[in-house]
N, C-alpha and C positions, 0 to 999 in steps of 0.2 A: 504494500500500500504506500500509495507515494504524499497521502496528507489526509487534510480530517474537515469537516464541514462541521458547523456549529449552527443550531436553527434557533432561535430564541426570542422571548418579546423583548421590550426595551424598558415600558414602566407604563403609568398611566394618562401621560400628557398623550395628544390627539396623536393620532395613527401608532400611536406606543404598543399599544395589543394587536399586532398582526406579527405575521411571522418574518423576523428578519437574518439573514445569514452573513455567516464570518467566516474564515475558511486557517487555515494553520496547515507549516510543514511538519512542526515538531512536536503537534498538540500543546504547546504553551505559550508563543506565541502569535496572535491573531490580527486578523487583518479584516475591516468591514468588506461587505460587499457591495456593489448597488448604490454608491454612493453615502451610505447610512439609509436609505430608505427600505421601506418593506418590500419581501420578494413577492409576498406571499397575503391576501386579507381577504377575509370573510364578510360578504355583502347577505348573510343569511341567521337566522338563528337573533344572538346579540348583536350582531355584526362588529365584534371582536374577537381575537382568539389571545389564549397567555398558554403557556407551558406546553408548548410542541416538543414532541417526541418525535423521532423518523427512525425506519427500520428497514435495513435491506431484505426485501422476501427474494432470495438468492434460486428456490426451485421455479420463479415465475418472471424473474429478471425484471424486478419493478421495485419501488419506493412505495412506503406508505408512510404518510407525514398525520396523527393524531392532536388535538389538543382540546381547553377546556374552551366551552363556548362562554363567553367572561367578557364583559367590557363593563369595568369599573369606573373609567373616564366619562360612562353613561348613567350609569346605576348611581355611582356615586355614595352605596351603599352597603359598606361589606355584609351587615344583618340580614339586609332580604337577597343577597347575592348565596349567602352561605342557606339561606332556609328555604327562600323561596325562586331557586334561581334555578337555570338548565339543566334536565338530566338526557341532555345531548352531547357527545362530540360531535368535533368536526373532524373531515376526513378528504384529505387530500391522497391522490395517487400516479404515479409518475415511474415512464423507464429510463428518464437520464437527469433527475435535477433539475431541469430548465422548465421543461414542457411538463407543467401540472393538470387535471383533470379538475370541474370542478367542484367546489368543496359542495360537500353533502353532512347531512344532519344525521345520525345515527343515536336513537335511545339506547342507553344501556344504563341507564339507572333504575334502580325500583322503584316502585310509585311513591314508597314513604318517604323519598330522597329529598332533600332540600338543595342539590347542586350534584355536579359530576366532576371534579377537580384534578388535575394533573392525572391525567391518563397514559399510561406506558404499556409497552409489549413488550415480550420476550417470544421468541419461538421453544415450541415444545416439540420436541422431534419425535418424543413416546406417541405424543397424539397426532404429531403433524399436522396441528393447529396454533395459531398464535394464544398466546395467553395472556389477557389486556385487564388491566386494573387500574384502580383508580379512587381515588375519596370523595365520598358522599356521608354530609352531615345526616344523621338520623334521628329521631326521637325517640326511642320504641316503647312498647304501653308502661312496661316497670321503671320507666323512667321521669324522674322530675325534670333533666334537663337532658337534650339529645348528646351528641356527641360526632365528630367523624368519624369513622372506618374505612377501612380498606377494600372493596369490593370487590368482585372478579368475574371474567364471563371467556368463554372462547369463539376461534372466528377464523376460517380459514380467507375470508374475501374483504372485510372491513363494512360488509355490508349486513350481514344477519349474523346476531350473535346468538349463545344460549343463556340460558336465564342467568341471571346474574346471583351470585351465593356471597356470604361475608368471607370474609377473607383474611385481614388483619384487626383484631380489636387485643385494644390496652384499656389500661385504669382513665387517660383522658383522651383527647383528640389523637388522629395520623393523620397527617395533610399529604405526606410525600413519601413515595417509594419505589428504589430502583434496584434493580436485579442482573448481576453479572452471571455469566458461567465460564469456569475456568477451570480445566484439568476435570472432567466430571462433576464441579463441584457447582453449587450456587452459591450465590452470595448479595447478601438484601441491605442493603444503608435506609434505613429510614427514620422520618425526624417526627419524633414521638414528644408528642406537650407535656407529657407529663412531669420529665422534667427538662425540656426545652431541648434537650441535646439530639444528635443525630446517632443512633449506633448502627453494628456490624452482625450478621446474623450469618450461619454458614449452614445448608441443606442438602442431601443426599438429592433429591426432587423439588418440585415444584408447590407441593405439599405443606400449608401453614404450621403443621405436625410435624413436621421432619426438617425445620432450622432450628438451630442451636446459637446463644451468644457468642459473640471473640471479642473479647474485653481487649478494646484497644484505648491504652493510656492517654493517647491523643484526643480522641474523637470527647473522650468520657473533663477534658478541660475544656471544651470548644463551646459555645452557646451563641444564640444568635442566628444559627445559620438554616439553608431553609433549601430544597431542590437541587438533592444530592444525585451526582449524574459522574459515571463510573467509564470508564475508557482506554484501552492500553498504549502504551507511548513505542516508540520507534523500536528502544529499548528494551522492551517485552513487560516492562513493570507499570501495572496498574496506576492510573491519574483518577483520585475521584476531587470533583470540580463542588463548591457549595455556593451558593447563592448570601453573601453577606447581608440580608432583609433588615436586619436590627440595626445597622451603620449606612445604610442605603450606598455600598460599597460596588454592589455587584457580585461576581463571581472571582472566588480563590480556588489554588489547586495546592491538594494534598497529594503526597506522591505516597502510595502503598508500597514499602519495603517488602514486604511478605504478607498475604493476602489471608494466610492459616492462622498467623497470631497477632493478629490487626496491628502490625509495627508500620508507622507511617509519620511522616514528618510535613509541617505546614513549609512550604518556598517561602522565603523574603520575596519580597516585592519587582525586588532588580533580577530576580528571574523570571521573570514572567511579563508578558505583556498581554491584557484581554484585549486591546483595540479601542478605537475610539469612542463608542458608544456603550455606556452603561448594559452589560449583558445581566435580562432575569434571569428566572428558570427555563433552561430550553433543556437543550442535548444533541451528543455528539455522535457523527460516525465517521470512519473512518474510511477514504477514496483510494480510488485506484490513479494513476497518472492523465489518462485518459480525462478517468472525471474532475479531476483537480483545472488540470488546462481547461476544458470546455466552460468551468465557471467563471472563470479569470476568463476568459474568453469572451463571455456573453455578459456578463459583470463588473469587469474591472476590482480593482482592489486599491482601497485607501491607505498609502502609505503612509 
């Protein structure tokens, strides 16, 4: 692979919720694209999008780019955004980056949902189906006060999924969760309220049942941070990236030392460049040469 594409929003000033891209040789650092303007916007649903995921479907030589249907710059109001707000993604699809299909609405929330929130995928190759999750605030009847969870549903086309089942629940809120697979193994970062921090979770499968903690030293000082997005560097060693929400910094990278016993270390600043524009919660993947030059190509790149 000869670089890495970065899909991300920006913040809540006007055209800020659409999807915009970055692109990197070294996964650290980035370059906007398009000027700083959006690649990517949703004229449907909110008609905003925040927390794009893309994922290479490599048996069908296509892209699928997910995110939440969200436009705060409109709502203007996280309460009815979190309770009474989309239980849609949106759903872009593409076979080279450039050339998008366009976006569509897909439910996959329950009906008790109060929102659909950072939705991701992983491929499951047992089922050879993708396996798409996401946070939805809930209430349920034993409850005084709702809560988010982690939901989950499968989908081989991004177009019908199956019913959606819970998936992650803790003592308070899960807003975000991302899932690696490395050497057979999984591996889940998710940033759980309860006490603000992001941790490390390792699984035989796919299975809520079958992860285990990796008490990493690092993650377990860190607060603040918010849309954790996992990635491998040129190097072979793991980048997971966080979103700094509490400092309105944007995105840092942590570099994972060893992936088995969450040893990982925060970069100083003078290693890393995110690019010009404030990066939210998006996500990375990583290009072939091919795909690297055609974006530069059809995009340009802000030096």
């Amino acid at each position: 692979m000869a670089g890495y594409l970065f899909v991300h929003f920006i913040g809540e000033e006007n055209n800020g919720e659409q999807v915009y891209y970055s692109v990197s040789q070294d996964g650290l650092h980035w370059k906007d694209l398009n000027n700083g303007r959006p690649v990517l916007c949703s004229n449907i649903g909110e008609k905003g999008v925040r927390d794009p995921f893309i994922i290479r479907d490599s048996n069908n030589n296509k892209f699928y780019l997910i995110a939440t249907d969200l436009k705060i710059e409109t709502r203007k109001d996280w309460e009815s955004a979190r309770t009474r707000g989309s239980r849609d993604i949106i759903v872009w699809e593409s076979e080279d980056l450039i050339n998008w299909s366009e976006e569509r609405a897909c439910t996959v929330g329950i009906p008790e949902a109060g929102c659909v929130w950072a939705p991701e995928t992983i491929y499951d190759e047992d089922k050879e189906a993708f396996f798409v999750f996401w946070a939805s605030f809930v209430k349920e009847p034993n409850e005084a006060e709702g809560k988010h969870r982690i939901y989950s549903a499968y989908t081989k086309d991004f177009r019908t999924f199956t019913k959606a089942e819970k998936y992650i629940e803790r003592e308070k809120g899960i807003i975000d969760t991302t899932i690696i697979k490395s050497e057979g193994k999984y591996y889940r970062f998710t940033k759980d309220e309860t006490n603000g921090m992001i941790y490390q979770e390792v699984g035989t499968s796919l299975s809520d049942g079958d992860f285990k903690p990796v008490h990493s030293e690092t993650l377990e000082k860190l607060r603040g941070l918010e849309g954790p997005q996992c990635y491998q560097l040129p190097d072979g060693k793991w980048c997971l990236i966080c979103d700094q929400f509490a400092v309105g910094k944007g995105y840092m990278p942590i570099i994972i030392d060893d992936l088995e016993t969450g040893k990982m270390r925060v970069l100083s600043e003078d290693c890393y460049d995110m690019g010009k524009t404030k990066k939210r919660h998006g996500s990375v993947i990583a290009l072939t040469d091919s795909e690297y030059q055609a974006l530069l190509q059809r995009y340009g790149a802000e030096e």
